[in-house]
C-alpha positions as CSV (number, residue, x, y, z in Angstrom):
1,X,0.0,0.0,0.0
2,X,1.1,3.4,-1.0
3,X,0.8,6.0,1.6
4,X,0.2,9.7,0.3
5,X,0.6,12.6,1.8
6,X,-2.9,13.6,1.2
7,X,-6.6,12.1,0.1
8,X,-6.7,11.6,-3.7
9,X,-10.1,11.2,-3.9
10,X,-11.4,14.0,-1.7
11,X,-9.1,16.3,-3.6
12,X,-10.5,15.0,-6.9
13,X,-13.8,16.0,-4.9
14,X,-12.9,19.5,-3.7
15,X,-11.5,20.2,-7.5
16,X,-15.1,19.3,-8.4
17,X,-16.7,21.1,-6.0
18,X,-14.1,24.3,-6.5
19,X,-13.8,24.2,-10.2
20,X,-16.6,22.8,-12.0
21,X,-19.4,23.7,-9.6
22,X,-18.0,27.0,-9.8
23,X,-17.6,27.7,-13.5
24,X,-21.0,28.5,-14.4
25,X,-21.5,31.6,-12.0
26,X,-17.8,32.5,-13.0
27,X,-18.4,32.6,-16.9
28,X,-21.6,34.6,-16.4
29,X,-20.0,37.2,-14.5
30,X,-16.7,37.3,-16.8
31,X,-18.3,37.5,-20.2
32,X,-20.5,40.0,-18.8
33,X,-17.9,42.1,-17.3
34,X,-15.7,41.7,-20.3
35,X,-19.2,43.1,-22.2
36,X,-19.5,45.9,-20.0
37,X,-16.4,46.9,-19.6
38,X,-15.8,46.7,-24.0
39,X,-18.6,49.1,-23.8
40,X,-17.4,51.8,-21.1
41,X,-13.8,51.5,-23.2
42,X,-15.3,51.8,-26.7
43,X,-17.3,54.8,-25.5
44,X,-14.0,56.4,-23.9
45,X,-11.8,55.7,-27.0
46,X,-13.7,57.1,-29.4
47,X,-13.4,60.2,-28.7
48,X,-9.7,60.1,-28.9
49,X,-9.9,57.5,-32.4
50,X,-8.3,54.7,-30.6
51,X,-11.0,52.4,-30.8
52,X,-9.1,49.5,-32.4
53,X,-7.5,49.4,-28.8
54,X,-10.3,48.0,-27.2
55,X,-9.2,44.3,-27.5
56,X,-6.2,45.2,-26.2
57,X,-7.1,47.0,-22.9
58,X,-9.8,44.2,-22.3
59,X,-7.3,41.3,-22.8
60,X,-4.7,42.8,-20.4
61,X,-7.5,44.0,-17.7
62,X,-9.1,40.7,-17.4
63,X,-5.9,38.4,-17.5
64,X,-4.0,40.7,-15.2
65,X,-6.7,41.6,-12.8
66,X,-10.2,41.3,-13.5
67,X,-10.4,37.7,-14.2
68,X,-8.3,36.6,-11.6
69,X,-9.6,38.8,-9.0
70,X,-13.7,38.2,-9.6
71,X,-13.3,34.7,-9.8
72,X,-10.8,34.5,-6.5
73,X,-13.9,36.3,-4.7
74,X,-16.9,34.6,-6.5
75,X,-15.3,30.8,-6.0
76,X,-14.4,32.6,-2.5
77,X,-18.0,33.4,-1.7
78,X,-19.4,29.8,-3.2
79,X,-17.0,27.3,-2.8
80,X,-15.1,28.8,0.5
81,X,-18.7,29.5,2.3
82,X,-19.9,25.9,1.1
83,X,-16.0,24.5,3.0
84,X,-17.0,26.4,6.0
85,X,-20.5,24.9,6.4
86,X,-19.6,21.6,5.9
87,X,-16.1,21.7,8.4
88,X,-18.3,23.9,11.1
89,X,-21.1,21.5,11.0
90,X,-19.0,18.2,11.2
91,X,-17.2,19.6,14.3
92,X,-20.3,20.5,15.8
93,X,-21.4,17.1,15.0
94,X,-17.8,15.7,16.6
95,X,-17.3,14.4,13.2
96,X,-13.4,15.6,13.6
97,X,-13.5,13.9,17.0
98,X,-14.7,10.3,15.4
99,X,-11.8,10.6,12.7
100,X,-9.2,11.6,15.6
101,X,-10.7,8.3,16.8
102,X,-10.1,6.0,14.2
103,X,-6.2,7.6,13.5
104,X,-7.5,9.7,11.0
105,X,-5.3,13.1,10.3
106,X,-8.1,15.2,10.2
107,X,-5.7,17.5,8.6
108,X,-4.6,15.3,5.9
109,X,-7.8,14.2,5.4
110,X,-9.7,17.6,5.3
111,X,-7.6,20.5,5.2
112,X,-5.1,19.3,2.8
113,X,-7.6,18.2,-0.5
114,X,-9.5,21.3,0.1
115,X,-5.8,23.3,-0.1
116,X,-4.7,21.5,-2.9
117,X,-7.7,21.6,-5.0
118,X,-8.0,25.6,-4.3
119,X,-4.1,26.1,-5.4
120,X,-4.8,24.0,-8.6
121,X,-8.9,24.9,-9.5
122,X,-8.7,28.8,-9.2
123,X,-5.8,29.3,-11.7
124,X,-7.5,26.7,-14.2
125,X,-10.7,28.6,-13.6
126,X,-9.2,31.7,-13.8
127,X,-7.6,31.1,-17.5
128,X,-11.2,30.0,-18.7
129,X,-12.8,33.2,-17.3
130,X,-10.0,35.4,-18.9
131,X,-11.0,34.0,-22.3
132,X,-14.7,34.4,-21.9
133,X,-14.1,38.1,-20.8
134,X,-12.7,38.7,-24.1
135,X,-14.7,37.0,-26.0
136,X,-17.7,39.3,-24.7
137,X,-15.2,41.7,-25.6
138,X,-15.3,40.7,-28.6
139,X,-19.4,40.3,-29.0
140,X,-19.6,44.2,-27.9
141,X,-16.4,45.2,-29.7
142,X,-17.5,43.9,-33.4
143,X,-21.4,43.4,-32.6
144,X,-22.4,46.5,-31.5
145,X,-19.9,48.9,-32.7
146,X,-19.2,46.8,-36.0
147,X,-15.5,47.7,-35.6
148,X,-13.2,45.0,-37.6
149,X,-12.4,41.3,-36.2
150,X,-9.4,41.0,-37.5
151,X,-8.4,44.4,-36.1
152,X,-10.0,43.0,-32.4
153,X,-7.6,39.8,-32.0
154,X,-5.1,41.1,-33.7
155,X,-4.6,44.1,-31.4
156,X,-5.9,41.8,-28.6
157,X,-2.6,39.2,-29.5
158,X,0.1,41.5,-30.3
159,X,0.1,43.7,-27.0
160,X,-1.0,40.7,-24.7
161,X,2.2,38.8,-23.3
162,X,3.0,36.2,-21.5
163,X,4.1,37.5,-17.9
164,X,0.4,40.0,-18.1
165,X,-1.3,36.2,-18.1
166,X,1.2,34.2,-15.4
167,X,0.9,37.0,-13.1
168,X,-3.0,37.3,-13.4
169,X,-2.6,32.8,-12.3
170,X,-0.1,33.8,-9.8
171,X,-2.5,35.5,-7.9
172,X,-5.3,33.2,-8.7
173,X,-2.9,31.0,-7.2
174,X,-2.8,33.1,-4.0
175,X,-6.3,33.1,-3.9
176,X,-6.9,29.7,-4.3
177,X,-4.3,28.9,-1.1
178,X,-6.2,31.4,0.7
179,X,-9.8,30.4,0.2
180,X,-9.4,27.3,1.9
181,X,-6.9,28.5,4.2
């Protein structure tokens, strides 16, 4: 027998419970705040004829903070509240006390899949809330305004780089420790 340092299948679980259980909340609020905030930019640059920078500064906001930050507090305020319920009411219920019992870690078995599952789920969720911001974007960009596709992801690939996107996970990551923490 193989001994782990922590539960596989309750972390398996918790990335469930984190991740997928949270993704449909998270892509409603991300495509419509990448929507919203295409529109308040589109309005702002056209006054200066800058409009084909609108992919641009709705790429960079959501990947560096607006992506990572809504979804640190709306997996926060789902999955972290759901955490606290369940650990509060098995103490109350000297669940914790019966694992103790039968040399269980309740540590190892509780604490650990629900840290591990936070540090791995926000990031992922994270990335696939960035892309649905600027895809609404996009919808509000070219479907309202009927400015030019191309010129949208073009614009939207060439000033986007890699460090705006890793440090927009890093602090997903951050808030994924912290949310089960």
């Amino acid at each position: 027998m193989i001994l782990t340092p922590f539960e596989i299948k309750n972390t398996v679980r918790q990335m469930l419970e984190i991740g997928v259980g949270s993704l449909p909340v998270v892509l409603v609020t991300a495509i419509f705040t990448g929507m919203v905030f295409a529109l308040q930019t589109y309005t702002g640059f056209k006054r200066f004829g800058a409009v084909e920078m609108v992919g641009t500064v709705v790429a960079l906001s959501m990947t560096r903070e607006l992506g990572p930050v809504l979804t640190g507090l709306i997996v926060a305020g789902r999955a972290g509240a759901a955490m606290a319920a369940e650990l509060g009411t098995m103490r109350v219920t000297e669940q914790i006390d019966a694992l103790e019992t039968l040399a269980t870690n309740p540590v190892k078995y509780l604490v650990v899949p629900r840290f591990i599952s936070g540090l791995i789920m926000l990031p992922a969720v994270t990335v696939v809330a960035d892309l649905v911001g600027i895809t609404g974007g996009y919808i509000v960009t070219v479907g309202m305004f009927k400015t030019s596709s191309v010129v949208y992801w073009k614009r939207t690939w060439d000033y986007l780089e890699l460090s705006d996107i890793y440090n927009g996970l890093i602090k997903a990551c951050f808030f994924g420790a912290a949310m089960p923490w």
